[in-house]
C-alpha positions as CSV (number, residue, x, y, z in Angstrom):
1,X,-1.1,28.6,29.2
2,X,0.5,25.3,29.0
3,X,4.1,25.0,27.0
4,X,3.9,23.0,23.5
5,X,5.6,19.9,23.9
6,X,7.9,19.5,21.2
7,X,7.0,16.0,20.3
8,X,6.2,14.0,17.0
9,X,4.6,10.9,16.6
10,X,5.5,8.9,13.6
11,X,2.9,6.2,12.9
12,X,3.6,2.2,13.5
13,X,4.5,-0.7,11.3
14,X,2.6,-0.9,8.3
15,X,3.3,-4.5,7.1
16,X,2.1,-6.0,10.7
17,X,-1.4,-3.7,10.5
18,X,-2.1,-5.0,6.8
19,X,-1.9,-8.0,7.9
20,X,-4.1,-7.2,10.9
21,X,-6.7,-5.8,9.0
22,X,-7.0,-8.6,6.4
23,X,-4.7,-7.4,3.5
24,X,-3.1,-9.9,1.3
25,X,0.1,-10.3,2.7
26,X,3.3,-12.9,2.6
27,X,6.1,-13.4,1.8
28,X,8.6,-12.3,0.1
29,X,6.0,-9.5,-1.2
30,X,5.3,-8.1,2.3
31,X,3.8,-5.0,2.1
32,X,3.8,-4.8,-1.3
33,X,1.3,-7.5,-1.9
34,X,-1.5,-5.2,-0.9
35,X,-0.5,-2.5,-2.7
36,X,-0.6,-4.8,-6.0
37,X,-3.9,-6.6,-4.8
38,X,-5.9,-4.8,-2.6
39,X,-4.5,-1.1,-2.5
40,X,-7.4,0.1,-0.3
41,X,-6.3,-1.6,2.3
42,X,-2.9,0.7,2.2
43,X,-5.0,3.7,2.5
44,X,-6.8,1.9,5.3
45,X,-3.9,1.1,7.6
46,X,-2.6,4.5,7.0
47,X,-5.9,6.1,8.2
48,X,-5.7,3.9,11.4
49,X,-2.5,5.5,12.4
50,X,-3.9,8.8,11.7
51,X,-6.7,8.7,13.7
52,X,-4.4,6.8,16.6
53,X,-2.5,10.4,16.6
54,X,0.3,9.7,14.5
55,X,1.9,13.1,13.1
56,X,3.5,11.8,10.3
57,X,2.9,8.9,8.3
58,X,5.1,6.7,5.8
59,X,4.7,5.8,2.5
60,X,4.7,2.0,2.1
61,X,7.5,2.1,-0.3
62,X,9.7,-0.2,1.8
63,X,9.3,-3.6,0.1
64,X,8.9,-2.0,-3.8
65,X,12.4,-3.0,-4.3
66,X,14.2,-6.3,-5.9
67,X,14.7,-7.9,-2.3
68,X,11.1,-8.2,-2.2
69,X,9.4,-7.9,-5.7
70,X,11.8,-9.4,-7.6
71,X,14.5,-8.1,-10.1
72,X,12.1,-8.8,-12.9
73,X,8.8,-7.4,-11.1
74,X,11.0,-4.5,-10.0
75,X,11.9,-3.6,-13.3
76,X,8.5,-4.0,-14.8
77,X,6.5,-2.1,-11.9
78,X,9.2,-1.0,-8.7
79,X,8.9,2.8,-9.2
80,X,5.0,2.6,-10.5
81,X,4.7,0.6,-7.4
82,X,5.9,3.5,-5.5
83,X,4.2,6.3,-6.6
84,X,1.3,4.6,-5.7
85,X,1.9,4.4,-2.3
86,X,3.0,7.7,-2.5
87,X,-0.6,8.6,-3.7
88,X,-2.7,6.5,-1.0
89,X,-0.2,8.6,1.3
90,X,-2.0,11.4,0.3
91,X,-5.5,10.7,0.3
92,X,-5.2,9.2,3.6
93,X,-4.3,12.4,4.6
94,X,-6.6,14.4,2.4
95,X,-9.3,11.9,3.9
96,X,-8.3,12.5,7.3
97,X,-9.4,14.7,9.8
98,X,-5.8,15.4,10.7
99,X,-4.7,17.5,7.3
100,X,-1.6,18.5,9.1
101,X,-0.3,15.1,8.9
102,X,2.9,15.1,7.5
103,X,4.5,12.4,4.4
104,X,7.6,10.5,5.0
105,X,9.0,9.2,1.7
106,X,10.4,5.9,2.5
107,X,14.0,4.8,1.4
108,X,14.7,1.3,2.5
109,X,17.1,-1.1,2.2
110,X,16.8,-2.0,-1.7
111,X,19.1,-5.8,-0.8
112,X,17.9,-6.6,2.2
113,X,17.1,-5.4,6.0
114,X,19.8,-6.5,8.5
115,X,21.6,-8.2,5.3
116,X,24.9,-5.6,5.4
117,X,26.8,-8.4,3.9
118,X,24.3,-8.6,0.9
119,X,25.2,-4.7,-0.1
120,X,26.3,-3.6,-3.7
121,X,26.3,0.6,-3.5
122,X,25.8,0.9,-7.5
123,X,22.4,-1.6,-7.1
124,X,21.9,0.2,-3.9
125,X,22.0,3.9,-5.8
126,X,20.3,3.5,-8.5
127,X,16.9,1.9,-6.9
128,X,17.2,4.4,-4.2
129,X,17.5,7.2,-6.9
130,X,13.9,5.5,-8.8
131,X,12.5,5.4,-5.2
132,X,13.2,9.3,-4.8
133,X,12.3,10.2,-8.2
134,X,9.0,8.3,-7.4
135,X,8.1,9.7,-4.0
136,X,9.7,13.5,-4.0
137,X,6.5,15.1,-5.5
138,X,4.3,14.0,-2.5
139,X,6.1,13.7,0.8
140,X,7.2,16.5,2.8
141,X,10.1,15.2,4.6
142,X,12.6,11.5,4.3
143,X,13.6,9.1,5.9
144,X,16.5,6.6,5.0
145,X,15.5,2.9,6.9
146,X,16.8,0.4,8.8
147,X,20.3,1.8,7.7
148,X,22.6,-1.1,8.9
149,X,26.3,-0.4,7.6
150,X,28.5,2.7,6.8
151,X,28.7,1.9,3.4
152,X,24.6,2.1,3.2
153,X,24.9,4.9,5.3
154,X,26.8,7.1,2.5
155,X,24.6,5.9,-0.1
156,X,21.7,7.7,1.7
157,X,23.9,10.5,2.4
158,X,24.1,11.5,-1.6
159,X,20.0,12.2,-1.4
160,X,20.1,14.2,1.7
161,X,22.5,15.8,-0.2
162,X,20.2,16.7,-3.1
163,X,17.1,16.9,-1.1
164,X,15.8,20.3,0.4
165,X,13.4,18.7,2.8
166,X,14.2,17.5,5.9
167,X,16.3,14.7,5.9
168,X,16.2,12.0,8.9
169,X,18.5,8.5,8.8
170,X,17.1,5.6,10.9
171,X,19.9,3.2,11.8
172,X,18.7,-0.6,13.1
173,X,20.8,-1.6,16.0
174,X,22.4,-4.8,17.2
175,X,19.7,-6.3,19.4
176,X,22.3,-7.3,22.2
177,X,21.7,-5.6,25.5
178,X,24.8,-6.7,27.0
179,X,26.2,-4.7,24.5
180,X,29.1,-2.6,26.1
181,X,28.3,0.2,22.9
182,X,25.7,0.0,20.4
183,X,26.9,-1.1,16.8
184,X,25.5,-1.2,13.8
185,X,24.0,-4.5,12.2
186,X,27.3,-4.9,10.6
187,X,29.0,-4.8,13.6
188,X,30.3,-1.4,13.1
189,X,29.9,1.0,16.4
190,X,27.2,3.3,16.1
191,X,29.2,6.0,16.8
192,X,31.8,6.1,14.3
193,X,28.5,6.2,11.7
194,X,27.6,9.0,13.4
195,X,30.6,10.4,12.5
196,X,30.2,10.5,9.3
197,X,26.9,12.9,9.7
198,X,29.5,16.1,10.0
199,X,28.7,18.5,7.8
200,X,25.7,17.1,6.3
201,X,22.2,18.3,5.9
202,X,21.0,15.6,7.8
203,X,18.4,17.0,10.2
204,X,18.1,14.1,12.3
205,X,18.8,10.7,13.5
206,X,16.6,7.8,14.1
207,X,16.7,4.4,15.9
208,X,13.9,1.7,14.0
209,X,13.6,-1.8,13.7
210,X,15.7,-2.9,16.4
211,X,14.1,-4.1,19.7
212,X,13.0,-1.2,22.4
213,X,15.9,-2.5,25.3
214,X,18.7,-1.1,23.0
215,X,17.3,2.1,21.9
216,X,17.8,4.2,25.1
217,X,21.7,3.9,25.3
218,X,22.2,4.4,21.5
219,X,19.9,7.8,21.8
220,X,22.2,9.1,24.8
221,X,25.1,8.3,22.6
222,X,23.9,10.5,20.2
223,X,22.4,13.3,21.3
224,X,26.4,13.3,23.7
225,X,28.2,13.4,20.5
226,X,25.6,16.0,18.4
227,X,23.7,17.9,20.7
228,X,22.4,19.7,17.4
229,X,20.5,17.1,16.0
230,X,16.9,16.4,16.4
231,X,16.8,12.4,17.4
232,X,13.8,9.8,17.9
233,X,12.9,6.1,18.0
234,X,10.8,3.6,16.3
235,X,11.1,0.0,17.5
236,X,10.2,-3.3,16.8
237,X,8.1,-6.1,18.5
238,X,10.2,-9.0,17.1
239,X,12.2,-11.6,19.3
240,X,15.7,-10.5,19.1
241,X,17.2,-10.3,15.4
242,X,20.7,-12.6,15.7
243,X,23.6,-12.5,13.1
244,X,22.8,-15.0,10.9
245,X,19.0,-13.9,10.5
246,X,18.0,-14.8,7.3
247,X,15.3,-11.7,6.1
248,X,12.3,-13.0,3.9
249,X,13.2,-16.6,4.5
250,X,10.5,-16.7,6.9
251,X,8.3,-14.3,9.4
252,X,10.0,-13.0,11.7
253,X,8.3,-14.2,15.2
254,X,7.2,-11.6,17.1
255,X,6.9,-11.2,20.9
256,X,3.9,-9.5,22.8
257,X,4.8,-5.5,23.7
258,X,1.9,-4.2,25.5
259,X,0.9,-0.9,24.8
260,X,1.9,0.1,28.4
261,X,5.2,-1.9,27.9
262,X,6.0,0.1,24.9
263,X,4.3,3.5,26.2
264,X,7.3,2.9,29.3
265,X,9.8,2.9,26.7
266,X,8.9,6.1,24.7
267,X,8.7,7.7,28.2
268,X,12.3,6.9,28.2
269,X,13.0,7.4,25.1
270,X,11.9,10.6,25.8
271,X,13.9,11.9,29.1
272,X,16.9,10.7,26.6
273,X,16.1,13.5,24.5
274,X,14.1,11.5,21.9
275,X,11.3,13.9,20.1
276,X,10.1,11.9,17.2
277,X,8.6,8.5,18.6
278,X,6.5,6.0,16.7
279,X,6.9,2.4,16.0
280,X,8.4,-0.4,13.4
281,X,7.1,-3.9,12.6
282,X,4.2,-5.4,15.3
283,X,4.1,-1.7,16.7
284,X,0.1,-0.7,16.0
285,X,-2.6,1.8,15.6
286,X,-2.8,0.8,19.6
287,X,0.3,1.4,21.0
288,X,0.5,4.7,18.9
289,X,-2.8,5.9,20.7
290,X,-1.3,5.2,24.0
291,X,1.4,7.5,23.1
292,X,-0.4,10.3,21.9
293,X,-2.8,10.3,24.8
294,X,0.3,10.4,27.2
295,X,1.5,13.6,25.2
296,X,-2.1,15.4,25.9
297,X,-1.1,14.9,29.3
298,X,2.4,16.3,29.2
């Protein structure tokens, strides 16, 4: 009898496939425009990375918040917003042929991705606690995004706190590969964040939107200083993100991963110990497939 592998894949990057399927979709709305206009395209992109093999799948809750909507639209339709997605979520699932497919619940950055220097915690909190409030009755597990400071970081530890599901932080990394230790967007080293996950109900710690050259050092780093955590990877297809990137001043230009390209880094991702593998913005339905077909082969 052949031994389970214990790997999960998480699905790809939902605002790149809405666009690749047609969805309305610019900026600053991102992938909230299709969820305002054309929901059924939501429900479509989700069913794509279902039927690619994904495991899990994530609400597209990350741009229902003020960076993207607006403060006004935000405060008129942010959380209504996000239990919709929530919903499409589950009839994707419901719709599937994979019932087993699990729910992230999304909690992004509410001020900005990569934008550390844009962060206010009280703004931060209190949209995070509408986003959890929205999303809690229909996913089965969380994820905190694109975490790119400390002081995010311990903003997203007061819901793993509260929450009795499974609770997974995804930090974004410096895309410098000459990097003598990973750090944080912010600058800060990754491992002093990790740090701060002593003692917490955190069950795990993922890498996203970051490009795939940095991951593999930052998940050895890891998994040396807390061997009892359960740790994974979701990169990006983007040209590498500098300092003074400017997030929703523009579209971010993407390079071309192959899915063999990227299937070579989850391999490696893998023998570092990685067990929850997907993919973040330009990462799709295609590349995901290539993963799960190399995991039927494992």
């Amino acid at each position: 009898m052949r031994t389970p592998v214990s790997l999960v894949i998480l699905d790809g990057g939902m605002g790149r496939e809405l666009q690749r399927i047609g969805a309305p979709f610019s900026q600053p709305l991102w992938s909230a425009q299709a969820l305002i206009e054309a929901p059924e395209y939501v429900k479509q992109a989700h069913c794509n990375f279902i039927q690619a093999g994904a495991d899990i799948i994530t609400i597209n809750s990350y741009a229902c918040v003020p960076f993207h909507l607006g403060a006004a639209l935000y405060k008129q339709k942010g959380p209504e917003l996000a239990i919709q997605a929530a919903i499409l979520a589950r009839e994707a699932v419901q719709n599937s042929e994979k019932k087993t497919a699990l729910i992230a619940g999304s909690l992004p950055p509410v001020l900005g991705s990569y934008r550390p220097d844009l962060f206010k915690p009280k703004i931060a909190f209190d949209v995070t606690e509408q986003l959890y409030t929205a999303q809690d009755p229909y996913c089965d597990l969380w994820i905190a995004e694109t975490v790119a400071s400390i002081a995010e970081l311990k903003v997203m530890l007061t819901f793993a706190a509260q929450s009795s599901k499974p609770f997974y932080i995804a930090f974004t990394l410096n895309d410098d590969v000459n990097a003598k230790t990973p750090t944080l967007r912010s600058g800060e080293q990754l491992s002093e964040a990790i740090e701060y996950l002593r003692e917490t109900d955190v069950r795990g710690v993922l890498l996203n939107c970051s490009i795939p050259e940095v991951i593999g050092p930052a998940l050895l780093l890891i998994k040396a200083l807390r061997k009892h955590l359960t740790i994974g990877a979701y990169a990006n297809s983007f040209i590498p993100i500098d300092e003074n990137h400017k997030a929703n001043s523009t579209f971010q230009s993407l390079r071309s991963v192959s899915e063999q390209a990227y299937l070579h880094h989850a391999q490696n991702w893998y023998e570092a110990g990685a067990r929850i593998i997907g993919g973040c913005c330009g990462i799709g339905p295609s590349h995901i497939a290539e993963i799960a077909q190399w995991k039927e082969k494992l």
